[in-house]
DRENNUBA-909544 format. One record per residue (C-alpha): residue number from 1; residue in three letters; x, y, z. Coordinates in steps of 0.5 Angstrom, whole numbers, plus 500, padded with zeros to 3 digits. Each point is the difference from the previous one (the first is absolute). Layout:
N
{nr=NUM	rest=ALA	xx=X	yy=Y	zz=Z}
...
# end
This chain:
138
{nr=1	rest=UNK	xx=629	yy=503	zz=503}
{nr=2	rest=UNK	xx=492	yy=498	zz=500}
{nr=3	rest=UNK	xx=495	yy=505	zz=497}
{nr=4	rest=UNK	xx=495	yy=503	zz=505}
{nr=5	rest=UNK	xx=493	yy=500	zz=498}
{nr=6	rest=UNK	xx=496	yy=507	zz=502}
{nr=7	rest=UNK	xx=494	yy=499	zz=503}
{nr=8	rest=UNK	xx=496	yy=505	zz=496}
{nr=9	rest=UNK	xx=498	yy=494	zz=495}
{nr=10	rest=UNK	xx=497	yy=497	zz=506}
{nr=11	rest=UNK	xx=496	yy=506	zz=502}
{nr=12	rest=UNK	xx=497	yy=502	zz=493}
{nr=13	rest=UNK	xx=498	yy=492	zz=499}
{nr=14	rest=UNK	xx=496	yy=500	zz=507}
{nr=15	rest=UNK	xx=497	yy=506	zz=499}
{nr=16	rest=UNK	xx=497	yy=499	zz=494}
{nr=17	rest=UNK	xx=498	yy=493	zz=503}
{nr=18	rest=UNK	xx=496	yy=505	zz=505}
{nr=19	rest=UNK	xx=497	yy=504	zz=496}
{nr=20	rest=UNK	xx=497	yy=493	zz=496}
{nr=21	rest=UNK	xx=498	yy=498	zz=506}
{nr=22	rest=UNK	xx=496	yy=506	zz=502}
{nr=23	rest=UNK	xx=497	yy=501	zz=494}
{nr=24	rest=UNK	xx=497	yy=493	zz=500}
{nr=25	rest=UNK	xx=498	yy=500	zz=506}
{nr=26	rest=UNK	xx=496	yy=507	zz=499}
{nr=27	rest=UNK	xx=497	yy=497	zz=493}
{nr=28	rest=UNK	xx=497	yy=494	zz=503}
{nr=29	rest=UNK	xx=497	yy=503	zz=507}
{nr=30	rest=UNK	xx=498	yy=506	zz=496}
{nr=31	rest=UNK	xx=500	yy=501	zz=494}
{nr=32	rest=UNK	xx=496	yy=495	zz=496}
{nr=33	rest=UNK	xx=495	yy=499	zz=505}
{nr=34	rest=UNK	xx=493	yy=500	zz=498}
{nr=35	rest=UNK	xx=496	yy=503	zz=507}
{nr=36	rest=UNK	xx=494	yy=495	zz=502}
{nr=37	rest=UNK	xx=493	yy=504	zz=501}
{nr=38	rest=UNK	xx=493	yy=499	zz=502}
{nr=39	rest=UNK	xx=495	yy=501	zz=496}
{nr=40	rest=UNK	xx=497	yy=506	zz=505}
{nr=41	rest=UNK	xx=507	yy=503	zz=499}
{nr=42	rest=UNK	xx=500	yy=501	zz=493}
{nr=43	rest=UNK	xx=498	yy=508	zz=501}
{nr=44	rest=UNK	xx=500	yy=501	zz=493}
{nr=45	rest=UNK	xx=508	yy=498	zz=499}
{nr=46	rest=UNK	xx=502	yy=499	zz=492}
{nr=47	rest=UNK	xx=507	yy=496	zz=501}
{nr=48	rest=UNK	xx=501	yy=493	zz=500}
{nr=49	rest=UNK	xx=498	yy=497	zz=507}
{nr=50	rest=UNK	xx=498	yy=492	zz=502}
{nr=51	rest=UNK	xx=493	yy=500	zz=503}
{nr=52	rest=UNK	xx=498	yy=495	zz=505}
{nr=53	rest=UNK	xx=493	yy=499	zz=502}
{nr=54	rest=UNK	xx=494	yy=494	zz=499}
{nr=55	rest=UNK	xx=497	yy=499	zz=493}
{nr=56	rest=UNK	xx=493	yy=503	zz=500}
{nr=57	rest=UNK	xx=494	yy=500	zz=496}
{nr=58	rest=UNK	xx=498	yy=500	zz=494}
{nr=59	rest=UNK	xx=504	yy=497	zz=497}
{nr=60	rest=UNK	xx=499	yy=501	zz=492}
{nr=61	rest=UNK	xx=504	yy=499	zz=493}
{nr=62	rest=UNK	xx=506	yy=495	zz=498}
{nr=63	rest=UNK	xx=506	yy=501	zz=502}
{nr=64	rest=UNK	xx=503	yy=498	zz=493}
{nr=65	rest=UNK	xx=494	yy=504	zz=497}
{nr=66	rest=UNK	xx=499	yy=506	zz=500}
{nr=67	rest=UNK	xx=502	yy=500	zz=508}
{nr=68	rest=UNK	xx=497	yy=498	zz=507}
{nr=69	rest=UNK	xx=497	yy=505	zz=504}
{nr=70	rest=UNK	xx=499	yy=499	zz=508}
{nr=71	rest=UNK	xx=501	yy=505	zz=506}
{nr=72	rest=UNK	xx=506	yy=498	zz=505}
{nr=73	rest=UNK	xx=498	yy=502	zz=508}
{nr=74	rest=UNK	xx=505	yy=502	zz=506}
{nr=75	rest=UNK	xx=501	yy=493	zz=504}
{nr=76	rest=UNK	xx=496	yy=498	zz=505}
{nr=77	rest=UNK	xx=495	yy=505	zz=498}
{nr=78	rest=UNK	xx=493	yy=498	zz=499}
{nr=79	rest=UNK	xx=496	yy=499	zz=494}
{nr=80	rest=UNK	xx=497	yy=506	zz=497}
{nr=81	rest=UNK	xx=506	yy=505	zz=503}
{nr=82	rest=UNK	xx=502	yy=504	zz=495}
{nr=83	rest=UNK	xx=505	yy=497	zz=495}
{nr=84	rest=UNK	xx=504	yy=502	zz=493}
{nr=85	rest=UNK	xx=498	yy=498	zz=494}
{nr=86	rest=UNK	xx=505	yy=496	zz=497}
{nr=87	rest=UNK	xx=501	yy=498	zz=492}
{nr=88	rest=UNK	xx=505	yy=494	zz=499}
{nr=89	rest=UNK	xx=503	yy=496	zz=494}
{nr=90	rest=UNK	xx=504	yy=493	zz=499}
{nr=91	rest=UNK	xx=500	yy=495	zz=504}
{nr=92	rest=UNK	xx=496	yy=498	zz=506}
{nr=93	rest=UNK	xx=502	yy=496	zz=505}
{nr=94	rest=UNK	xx=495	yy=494	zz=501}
{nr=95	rest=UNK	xx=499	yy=502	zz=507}
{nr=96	rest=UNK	xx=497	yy=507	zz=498}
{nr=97	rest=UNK	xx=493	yy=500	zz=503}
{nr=98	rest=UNK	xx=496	yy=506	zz=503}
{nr=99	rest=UNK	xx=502	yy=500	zz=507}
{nr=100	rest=UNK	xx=507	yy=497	zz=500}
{nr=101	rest=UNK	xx=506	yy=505	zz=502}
{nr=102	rest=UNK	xx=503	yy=503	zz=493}
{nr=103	rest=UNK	xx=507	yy=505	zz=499}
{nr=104	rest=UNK	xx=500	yy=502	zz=493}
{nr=105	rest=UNK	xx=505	yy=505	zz=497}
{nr=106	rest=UNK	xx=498	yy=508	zz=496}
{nr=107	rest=UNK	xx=497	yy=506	zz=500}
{nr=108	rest=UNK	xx=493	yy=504	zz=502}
{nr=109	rest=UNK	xx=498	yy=503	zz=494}
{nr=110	rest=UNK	xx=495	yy=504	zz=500}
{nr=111	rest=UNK	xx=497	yy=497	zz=506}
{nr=112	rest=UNK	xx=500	yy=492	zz=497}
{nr=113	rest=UNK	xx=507	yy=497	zz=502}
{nr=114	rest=UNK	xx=503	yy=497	zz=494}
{nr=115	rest=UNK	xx=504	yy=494	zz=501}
{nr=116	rest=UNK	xx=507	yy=498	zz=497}
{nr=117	rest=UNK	xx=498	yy=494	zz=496}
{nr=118	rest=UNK	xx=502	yy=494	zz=504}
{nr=119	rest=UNK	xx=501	yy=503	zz=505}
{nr=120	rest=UNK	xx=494	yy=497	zz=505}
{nr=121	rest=UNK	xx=503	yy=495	zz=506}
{nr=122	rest=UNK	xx=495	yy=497	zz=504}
{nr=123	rest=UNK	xx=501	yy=498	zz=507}
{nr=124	rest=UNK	xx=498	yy=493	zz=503}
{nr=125	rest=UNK	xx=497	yy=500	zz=506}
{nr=126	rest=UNK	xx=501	yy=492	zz=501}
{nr=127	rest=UNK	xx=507	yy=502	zz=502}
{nr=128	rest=UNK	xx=498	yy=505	zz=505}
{nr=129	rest=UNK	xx=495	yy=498	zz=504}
{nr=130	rest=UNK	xx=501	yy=497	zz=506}
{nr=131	rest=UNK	xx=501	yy=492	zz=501}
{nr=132	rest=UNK	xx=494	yy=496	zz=503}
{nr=133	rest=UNK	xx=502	yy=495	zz=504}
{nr=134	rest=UNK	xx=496	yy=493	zz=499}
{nr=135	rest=UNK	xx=497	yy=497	zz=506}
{nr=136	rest=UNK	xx=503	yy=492	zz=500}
{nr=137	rest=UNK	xx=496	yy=495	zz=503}
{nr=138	rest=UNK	xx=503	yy=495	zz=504}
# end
């Protein structure tokens, strides 16, 4: 006589494989997500953001020390529109200059935006500027 399995091991097995799945996909949507802002919406926040924006002058100090200074502005902003204070430390990306698009990672504390160290990432603007087409003479 064959011995006849209940499908109850099945269930729980599967449900709890639900449960995993769910909560994986929670935490990777939501919860370790660092929301990205422009210096213009900092408003007095004290968490962990990621600002993005375009390194402004002047640019003052060694990031390695004592700290670099410098302001990061809203992207497609104007030179001289309003700006927030940024002190930096670690590394610096070579292509770091005042005008280059920048995200760095922080907190605003009292008033200056303090970044984590390393934290700064550069854009390159090579990668998304338009191709020119080159004229070939015949």
């Amino acid at each position: 006589m064959a011995r006849r399995r209940s499908p109850a091991r099945l269930v729980i097995a599967l449900s709890v494989a639900a449960v995993l799945a769910v909560f994986l996909l929670y935490t990777s949507i939501a919860g370790g997500s660092t929301p990205e802002l422009a210096p213009s919406e900092l408003n007095g926040r004290t968490d962990e953001v990621s600002i993005g924006g375009v390194a402004a002058g002047p640019k003052s100090g060694d990031a390695h020390a004592g700290g670099l200074r410098f302001r990061l502005r809203d992207l497609g902003s104007k030179p001289g529109a309003p700006s927030v204070p940024v002190f930096y430390t670690g590394s610096v990306p070579d292509q770091f200059k005042i005008g280059r698009e920048l995200v760095i990672s922080g907190r605003l504390r009292n008033g200056v935006f303090v970044a984590k160290e390393g934290s700064m990432i550069t854009k390159c603007p090579s990668k998304y500027a338009p191709k020119t087409s080159s004229a070939s003479s015949s």
